[in-house]
C-alpha positions in Angstrom: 21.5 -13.9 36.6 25.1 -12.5 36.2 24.6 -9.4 34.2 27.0 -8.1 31.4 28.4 -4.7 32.3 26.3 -2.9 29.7 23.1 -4.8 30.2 21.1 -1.9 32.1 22.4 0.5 28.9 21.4 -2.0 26.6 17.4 -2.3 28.6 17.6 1.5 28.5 18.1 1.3 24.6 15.5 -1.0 24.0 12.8 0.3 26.1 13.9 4.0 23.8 13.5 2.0 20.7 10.5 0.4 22.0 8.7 4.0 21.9 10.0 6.1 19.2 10.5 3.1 16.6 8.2 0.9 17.8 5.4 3.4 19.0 6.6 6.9 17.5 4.6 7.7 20.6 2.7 11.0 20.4 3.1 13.8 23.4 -0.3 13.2 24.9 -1.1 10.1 24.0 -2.0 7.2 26.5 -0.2 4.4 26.6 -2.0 0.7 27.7 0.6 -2.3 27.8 0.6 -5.5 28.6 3.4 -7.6 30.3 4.3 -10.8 31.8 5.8 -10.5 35.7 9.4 -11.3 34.5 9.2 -8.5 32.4 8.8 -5.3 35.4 12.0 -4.0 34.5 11.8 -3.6 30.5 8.5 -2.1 32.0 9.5 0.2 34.0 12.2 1.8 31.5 9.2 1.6 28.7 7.4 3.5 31.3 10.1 6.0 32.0 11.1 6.7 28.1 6.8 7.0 27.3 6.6 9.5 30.5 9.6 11.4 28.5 8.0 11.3 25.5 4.8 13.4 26.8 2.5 10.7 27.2 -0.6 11.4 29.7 -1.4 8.2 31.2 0.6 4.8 31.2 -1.8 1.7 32.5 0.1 -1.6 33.0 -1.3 -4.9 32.8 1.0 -7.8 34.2 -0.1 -11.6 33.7 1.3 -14.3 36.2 2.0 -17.7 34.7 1.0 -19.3 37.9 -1.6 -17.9 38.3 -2.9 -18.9 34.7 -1.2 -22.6 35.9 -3.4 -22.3 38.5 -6.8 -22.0 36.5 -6.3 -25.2 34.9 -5.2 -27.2 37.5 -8.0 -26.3 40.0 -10.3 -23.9 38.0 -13.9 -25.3 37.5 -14.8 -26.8 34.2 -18.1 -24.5 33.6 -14.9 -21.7 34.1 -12.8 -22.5 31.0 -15.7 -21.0 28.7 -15.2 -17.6 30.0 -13.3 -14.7 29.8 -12.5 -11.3 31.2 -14.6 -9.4 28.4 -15.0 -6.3 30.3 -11.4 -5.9 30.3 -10.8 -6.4 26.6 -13.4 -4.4 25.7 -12.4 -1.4 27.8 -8.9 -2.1 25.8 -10.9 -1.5 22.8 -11.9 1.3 23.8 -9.2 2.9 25.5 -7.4 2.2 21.7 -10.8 4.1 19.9 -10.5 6.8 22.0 -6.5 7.5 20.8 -4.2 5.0 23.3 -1.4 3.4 22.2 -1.1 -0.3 22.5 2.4 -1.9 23.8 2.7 -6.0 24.7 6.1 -7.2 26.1 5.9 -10.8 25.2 8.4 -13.3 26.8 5.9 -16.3 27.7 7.1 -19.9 28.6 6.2 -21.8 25.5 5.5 -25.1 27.4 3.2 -23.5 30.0 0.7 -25.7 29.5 2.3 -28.9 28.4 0.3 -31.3 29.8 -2.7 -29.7 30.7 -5.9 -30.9 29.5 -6.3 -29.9 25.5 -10.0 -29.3 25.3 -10.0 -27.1 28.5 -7.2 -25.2 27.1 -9.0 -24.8 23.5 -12.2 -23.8 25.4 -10.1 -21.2 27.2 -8.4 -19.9 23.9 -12.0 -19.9 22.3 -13.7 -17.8 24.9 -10.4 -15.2 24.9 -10.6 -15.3 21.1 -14.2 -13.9 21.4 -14.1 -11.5 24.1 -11.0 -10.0 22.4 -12.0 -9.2 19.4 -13.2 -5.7 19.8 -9.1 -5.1 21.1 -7.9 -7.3 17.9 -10.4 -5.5 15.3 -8.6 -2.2 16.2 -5.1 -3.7 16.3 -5.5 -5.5 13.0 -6.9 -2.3 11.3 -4.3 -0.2 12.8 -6.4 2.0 13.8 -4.2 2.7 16.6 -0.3 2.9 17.0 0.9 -0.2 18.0 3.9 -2.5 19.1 5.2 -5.8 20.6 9.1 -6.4 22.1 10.2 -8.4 24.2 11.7 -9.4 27.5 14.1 -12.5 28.0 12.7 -15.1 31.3 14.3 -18.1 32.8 11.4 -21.0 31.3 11.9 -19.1 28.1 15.9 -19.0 27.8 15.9 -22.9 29.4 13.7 -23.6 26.2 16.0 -22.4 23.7 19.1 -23.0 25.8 18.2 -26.2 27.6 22.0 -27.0 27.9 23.2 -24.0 29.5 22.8 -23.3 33.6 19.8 -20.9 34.3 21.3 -17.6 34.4 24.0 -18.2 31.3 20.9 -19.5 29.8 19.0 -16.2 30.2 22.1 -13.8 29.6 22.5 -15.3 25.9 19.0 -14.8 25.3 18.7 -11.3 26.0 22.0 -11.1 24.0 19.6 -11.9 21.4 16.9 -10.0 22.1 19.5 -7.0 21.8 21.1 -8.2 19.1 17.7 -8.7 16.8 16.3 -5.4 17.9 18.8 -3.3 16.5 20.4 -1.9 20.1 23.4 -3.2 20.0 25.0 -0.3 18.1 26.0 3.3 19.2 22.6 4.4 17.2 19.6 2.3 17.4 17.1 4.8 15.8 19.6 5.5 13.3 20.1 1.7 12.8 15.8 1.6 12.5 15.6 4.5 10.0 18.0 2.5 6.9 16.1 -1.0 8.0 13.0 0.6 7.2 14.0 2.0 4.2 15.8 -1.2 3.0 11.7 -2.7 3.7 9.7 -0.1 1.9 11.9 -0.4 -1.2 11.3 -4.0 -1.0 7.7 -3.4 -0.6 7.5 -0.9 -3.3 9.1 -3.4 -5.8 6.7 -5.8 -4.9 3.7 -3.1 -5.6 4.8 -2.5 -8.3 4.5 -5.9 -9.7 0.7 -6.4 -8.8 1.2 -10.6 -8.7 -2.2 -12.2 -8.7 -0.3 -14.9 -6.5 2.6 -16.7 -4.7 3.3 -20.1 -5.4 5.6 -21.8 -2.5 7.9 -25.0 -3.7 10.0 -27.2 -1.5 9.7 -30.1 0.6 6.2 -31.3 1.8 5.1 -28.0 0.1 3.7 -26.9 -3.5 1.1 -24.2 -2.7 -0.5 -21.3 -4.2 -1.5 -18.8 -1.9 -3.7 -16.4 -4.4 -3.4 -12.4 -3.4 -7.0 -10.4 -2.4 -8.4 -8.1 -4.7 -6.5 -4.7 -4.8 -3.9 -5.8 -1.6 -0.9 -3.7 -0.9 2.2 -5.0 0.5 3.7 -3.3 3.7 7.0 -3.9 6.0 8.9 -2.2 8.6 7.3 1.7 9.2 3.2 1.7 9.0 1.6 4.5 9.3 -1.6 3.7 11.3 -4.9 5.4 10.9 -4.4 8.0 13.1 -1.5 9.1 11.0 1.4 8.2 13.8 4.1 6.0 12.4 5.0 2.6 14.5 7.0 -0.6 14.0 4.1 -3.2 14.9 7.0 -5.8 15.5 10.7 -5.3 17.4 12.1 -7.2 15.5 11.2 -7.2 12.2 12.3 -8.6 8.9 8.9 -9.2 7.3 7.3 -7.5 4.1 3.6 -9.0 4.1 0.2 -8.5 2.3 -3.3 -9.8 2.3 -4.3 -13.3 0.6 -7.5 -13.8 -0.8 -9.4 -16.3 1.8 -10.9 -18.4 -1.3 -7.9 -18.9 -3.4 -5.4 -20.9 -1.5 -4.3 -24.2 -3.2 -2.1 -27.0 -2.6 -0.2 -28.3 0.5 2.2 -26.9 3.0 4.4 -28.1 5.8 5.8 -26.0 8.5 9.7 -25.3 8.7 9.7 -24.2 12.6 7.6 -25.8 15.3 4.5 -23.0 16.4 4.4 -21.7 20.1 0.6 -21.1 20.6 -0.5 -20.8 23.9 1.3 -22.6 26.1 1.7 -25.3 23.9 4.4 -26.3 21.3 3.0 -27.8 17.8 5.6 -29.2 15.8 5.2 -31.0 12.4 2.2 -29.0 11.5 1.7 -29.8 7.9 -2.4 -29.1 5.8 -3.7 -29.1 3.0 -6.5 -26.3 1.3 -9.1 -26.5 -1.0 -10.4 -23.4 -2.5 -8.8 -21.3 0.2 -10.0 -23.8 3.4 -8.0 -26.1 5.0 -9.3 -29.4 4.6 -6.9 -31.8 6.5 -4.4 -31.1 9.0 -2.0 -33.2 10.9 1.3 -32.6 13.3 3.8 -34.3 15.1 3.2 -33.2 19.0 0.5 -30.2 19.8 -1.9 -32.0 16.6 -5.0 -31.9 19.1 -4.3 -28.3 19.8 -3.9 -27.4 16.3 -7.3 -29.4 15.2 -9.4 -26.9 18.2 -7.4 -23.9 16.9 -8.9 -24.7 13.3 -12.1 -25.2 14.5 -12.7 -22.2 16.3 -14.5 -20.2 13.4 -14.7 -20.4 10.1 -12.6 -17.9 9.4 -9.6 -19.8 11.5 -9.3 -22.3 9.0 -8.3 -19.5 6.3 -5.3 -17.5 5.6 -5.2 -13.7 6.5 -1.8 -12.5 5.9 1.3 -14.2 4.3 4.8 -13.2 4.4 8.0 -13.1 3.0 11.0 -13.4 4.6 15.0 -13.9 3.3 16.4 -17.0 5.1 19.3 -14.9 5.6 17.8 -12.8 7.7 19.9 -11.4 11.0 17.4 -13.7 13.1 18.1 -16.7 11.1 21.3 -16.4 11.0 21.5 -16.6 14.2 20.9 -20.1 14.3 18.5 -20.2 17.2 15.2 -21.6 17.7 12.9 -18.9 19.9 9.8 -21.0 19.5 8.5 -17.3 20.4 6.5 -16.3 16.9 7.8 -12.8 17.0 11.6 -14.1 16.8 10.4 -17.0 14.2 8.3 -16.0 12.3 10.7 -13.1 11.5 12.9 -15.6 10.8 11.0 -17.2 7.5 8.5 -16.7 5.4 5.1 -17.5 7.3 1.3 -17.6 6.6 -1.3 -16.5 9.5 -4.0 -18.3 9.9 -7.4 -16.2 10.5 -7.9 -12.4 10.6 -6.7 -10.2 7.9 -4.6 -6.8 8.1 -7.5 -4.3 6.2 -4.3 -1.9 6.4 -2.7 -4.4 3.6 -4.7 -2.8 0.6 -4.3 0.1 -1.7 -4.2 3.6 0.4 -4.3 1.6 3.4 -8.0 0.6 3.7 -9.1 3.7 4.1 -12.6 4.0 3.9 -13.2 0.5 3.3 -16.0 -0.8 5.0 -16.7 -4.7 6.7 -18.4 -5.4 3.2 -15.5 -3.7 0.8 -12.6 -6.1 2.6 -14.9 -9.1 2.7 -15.3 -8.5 -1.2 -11.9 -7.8 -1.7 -10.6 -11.3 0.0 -10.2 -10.5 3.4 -10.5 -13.2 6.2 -12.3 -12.7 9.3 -11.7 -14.5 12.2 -11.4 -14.4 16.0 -7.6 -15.3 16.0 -4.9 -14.2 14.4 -1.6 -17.2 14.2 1.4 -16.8 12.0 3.5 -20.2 11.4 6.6 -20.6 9.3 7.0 -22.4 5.9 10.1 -20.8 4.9 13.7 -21.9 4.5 16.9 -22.2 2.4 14.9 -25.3 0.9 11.8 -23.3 -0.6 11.4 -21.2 -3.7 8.6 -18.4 -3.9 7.1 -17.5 -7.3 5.3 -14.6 -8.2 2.4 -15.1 -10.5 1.2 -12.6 -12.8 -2.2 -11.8 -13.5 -2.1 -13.6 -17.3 -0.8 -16.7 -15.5 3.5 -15.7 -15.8 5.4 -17.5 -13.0 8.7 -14.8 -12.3 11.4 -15.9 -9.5 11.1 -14.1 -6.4 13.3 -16.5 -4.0 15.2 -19.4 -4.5 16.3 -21.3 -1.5 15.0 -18.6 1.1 16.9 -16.2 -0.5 15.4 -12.9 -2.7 16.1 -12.9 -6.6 16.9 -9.4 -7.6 
């Protein structure tokens, strides 16, 4: 790859944002991240800027695409129902004991195109379980936490399939850059006013205490009724161990909890999902009284149908989103077919676990019990796909039934 003159500068700037937006990284913390191969250099400057920021100990974990290729191809069936537990769970509790937790995600979307479907939901299932301890501390935030990413040559010939390899991967770290706010002299700076721009957005919605959203616009009319006492939150969180972190670089998002038994109506995806290795376009269900009672898709529908099925819990919402089709990543005109970049580009839904941080003063104290009461999913996975666009309206329904404009063709109605 020919690189632009200011590439390094600009890989220094997002590995800095990575750990004081993304992180706020604590002196003395530990660090645990995860990272494809492509990805060693964004590594090793994350790496660099946490050392500079005090932390104690940085552990890297790199995955190897062929090396998962090469587990389908010639792994042994019995293998496909197992999974490297004792690694998850020492994530888990390296993030109990006080570590940060970094991903770099940059994954080839089409990985495993091809491959056998059930093997690959069996894999997916047994991942699903063994990570849960690692997801229960994400999702809580008990933990400081963030994903960014790093640009790859199957990933930039998926969004740029026209271009030669290395243009191909210049133009989509040009994005990358672009959508993570480094682009300019200041990209803290540049952070601080986006995050205040989303907490007065999320503060207007608090303030409003809807009961629900209804979604309108084609091959959707859904009602996606809020839990019990849920809180919206964008941009800055501050996890429960009081250190303030961007979960997502990008971000666009303000989000909140639904309630897992009052979701109504029928809903068609607006952008294809990347899940796994495998593409699933089309994806359009229906729910009844908060389930999902019939699902169908273009390419990936077998996929989907596994994914659904993989608790009961998978086959309810846990978060939903909102998301101005006029965001900077939509904008931009691109399809990532990477859910960080897409899902930040439209309002989305996530199938399976809930945020517990998405209720009133954060969760705190809230046990298991209190969330379940309150509307909150559980589940073993945790998949946001996009039903937003410049074609859908979003309501906001009021506790005595009041429907009150919140967007009209993607955009927000203020």
């Amino acid at each position: 790859m020919t690189k632009a003159p200011d590439f390094d500068a600009r890989l220094d700037r997002l590995a800095e944002v990575a750990v004081r937006v993304g992180l706020g990284l604590r002196p003395g913390q530990e660090l645990v991240m995860t990272a494809p191969l492509d990805a060693l250099p964004l590594a090793r400057r994350i790496t660099v800027q946490a050392y500079k920021a005090g932390a104690s100990v940085v552990t890297t974990l790199l995955a190897d695409d062929q090396a998962t290729l090469a587990r389908f191809e010639h792994g042994h069936d019995d293998a496909f129902d197992k999974a490297a537990g004792w690694l998850y769970e020492g994530m888990a509790q390296a993030y109990r004991t006080g570590a940060a937790r970094l991903a770099i995600s940059g994954d080839d979307p089409s990985l495993l195109a091809g491959q056998d479907t059930d093997k690959v939901a069996r894999a997916n299932r047994a991942r699903s379980k063994a990570y849960m301890p690692a997801l229960e501390q994400i999702a809580n935030f008990a933990t400081n936490w963030t994903i960014v990413s790093a640009a790859n040559p199957a990933w930039a010939r998926t969004v740029f399939p026209d271009l030669p390899e290395d243009q191909a991967v210049a133009r989509l770290w040009d994005a990358i850059f672009a959508a993570s706010r480094v682009d300019g002299p200041d990209p803290v700076g540049a952070w601080e006013a986006h995050n205040r721009a989303l907490s007065d957005r999320t503060a207007a919605l608090n303030a409003r205490r809807y009961a629900a959203l209804h979604f309108r616009g084609p091959g959707t009319d859904l009602t996606v009724g809020l839990a019990d006492d849920h809180e919206w939150c964008g941009g800055a969180t501050t996890a429960k161990n009081g250190i303030v972190c961007n979960a997502n670089i990008p971000t666009e998002e303000v989000f909140t909890t639904p309630h897992c038994l009052r979701v109504q109506g029928h809903v068609s995806a607006t952008k294809p999902l990347s899940y796994q290795g495998t593409l699933i376009d089309g994806i359009a269900v229906r729910f009844e009284e908060g389930r999902i009672v019939e699902s169908r898709a273009r390419t990936g529908a077998d996929v989907l149908a596994k994914v659904i099925d993989t608790d009961e819990g998978a086959r309810r919402l846990g978060e939903v989103a909102l998301v101005p089709a006029s965001s900077p990543i939509s904008a931009s005109g691109l399809l990532f077919c990477n859910t960080l970049y897409d899902e930040n580009a439209a309002s989305h839904i996530a199938l399976g676990q809930a945020y517990s941080k998405c209720f009133l003063d954060g969760g705190a104290g809230l046990s298991e019990q209190d969330l379940a009461a309150r509307g909150a999913n559980r589940s073993l996975i945790h998949i946001d796909w996009m039903i937003g666009s410049a074609e859908v309206d979003v309501d906001g329904v009021t506790p005595d039934g009041r429907s009150e404009p919140l967007m009209r063709r993607g955009e927000w109605v203020d």
